[in-house]
C-alpha positions in Angstrom: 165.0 142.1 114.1 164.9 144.4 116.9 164.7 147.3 114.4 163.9 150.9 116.3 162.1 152.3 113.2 159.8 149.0 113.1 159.4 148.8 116.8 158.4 152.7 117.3 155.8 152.3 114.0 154.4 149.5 115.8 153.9 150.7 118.9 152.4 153.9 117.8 149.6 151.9 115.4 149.0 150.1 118.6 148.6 152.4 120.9 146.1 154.5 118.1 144.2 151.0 117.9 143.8 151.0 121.6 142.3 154.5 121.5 140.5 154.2 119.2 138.5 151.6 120.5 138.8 152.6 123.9 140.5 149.4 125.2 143.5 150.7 127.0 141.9 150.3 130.2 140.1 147.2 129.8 142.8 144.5 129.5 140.3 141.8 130.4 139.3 141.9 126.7 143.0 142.1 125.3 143.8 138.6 123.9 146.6 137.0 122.4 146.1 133.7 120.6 148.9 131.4 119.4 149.0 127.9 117.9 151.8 125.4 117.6 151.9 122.4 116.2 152.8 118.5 117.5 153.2 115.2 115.3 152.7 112.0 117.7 155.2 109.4 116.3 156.8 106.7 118.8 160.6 106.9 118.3 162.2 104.0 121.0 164.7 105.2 122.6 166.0 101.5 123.6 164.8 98.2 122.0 165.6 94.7 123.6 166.5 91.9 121.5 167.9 88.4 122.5 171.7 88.4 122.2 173.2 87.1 118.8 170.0 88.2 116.8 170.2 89.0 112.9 166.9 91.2 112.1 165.3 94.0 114.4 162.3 94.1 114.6 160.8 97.8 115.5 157.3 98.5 115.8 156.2 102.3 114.7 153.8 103.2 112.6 154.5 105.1 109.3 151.5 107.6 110.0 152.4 110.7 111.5 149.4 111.9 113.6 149.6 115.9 113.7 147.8 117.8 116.2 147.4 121.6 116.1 146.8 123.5 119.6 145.8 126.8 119.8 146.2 128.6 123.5 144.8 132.0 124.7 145.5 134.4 127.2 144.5 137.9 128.3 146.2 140.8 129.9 145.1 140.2 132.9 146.0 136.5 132.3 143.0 135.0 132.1 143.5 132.0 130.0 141.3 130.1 127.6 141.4 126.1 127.6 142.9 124.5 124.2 141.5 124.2 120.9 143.0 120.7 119.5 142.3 120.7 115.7 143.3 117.2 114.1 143.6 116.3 110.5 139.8 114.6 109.0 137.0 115.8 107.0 134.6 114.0 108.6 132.5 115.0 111.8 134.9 113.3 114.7 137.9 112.4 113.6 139.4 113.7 117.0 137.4 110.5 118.5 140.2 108.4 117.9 142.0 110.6 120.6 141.6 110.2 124.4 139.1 113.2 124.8 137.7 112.4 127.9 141.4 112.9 129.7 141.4 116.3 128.5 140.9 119.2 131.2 136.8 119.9 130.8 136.0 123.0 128.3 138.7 121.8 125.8 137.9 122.5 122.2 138.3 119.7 119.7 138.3 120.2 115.9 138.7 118.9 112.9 139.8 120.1 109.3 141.1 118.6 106.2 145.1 118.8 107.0 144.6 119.4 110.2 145.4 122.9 110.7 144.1 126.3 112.3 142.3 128.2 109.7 140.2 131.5 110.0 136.7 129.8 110.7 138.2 127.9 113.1 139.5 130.8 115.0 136.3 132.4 115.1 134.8 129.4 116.7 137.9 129.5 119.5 137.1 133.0 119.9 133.5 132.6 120.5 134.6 131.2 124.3 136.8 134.3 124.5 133.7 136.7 124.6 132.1 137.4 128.3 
């Protein structure tokens, strides 16, 4: 959809926006935010079972765990740690995750399906701010 119309509206609202609030010249408070999101399911590659056995026996759970990340960077490339937002409604459903292996300053969260949502985003941006 590399559409030179689109493209050239674009970059003309962005480059008003920049002047506007006077930001073309301080890309240290120019962030782009993304999120992606990962479901933790064990799928074995190989099983092992004695030879001349009827019934396989696989153990995986039925649950898929789904994790959202969010990840930030400036244009300077300054980057902010994760935010991990898991799927609960209850403070600390994220406990059930190995936190503590996490790089320090990580963000964990938790919403009702597990996704990023606009009050979350605000919270991740609040570690954005100098």
């Amino acid at each position: 959809m590399v559409n030179p119309v689109v493209l050239h509206r674009y970059f003309t609202g962005l480059n008003e926006l920049l002047t506007e609030t006077d930001i073309s010249n301080k890309q240290s408070v120019i962030w782009n935010c993304d999120e992606t999101g990962k479901q933790f399911e064990h799928f074995p590659v190989k099983i092992l079972v004695p030879k001349g056995a009827r019934s396989l026996v696989e153990r995986t759970t039925a649950n898929k765990i789904n994790v959202t990340i969010m990840t930030c960077v400036n244009a300077i490339g300054n980057v902010m740690l994760p935010m991990f937002v898991v799927k609960g409604t209850l403070l600390g459903h994220y406990m059930g995750f190995n936190t503590e292996a996490a790089s320090e300053g990580c963000m964990w969260a938790d919403q009702e399906k597990g996704w990023m949502n606009d009050v979350l985003g605000e919270i991740g941006s609040e570690h954005l701010r100098p």
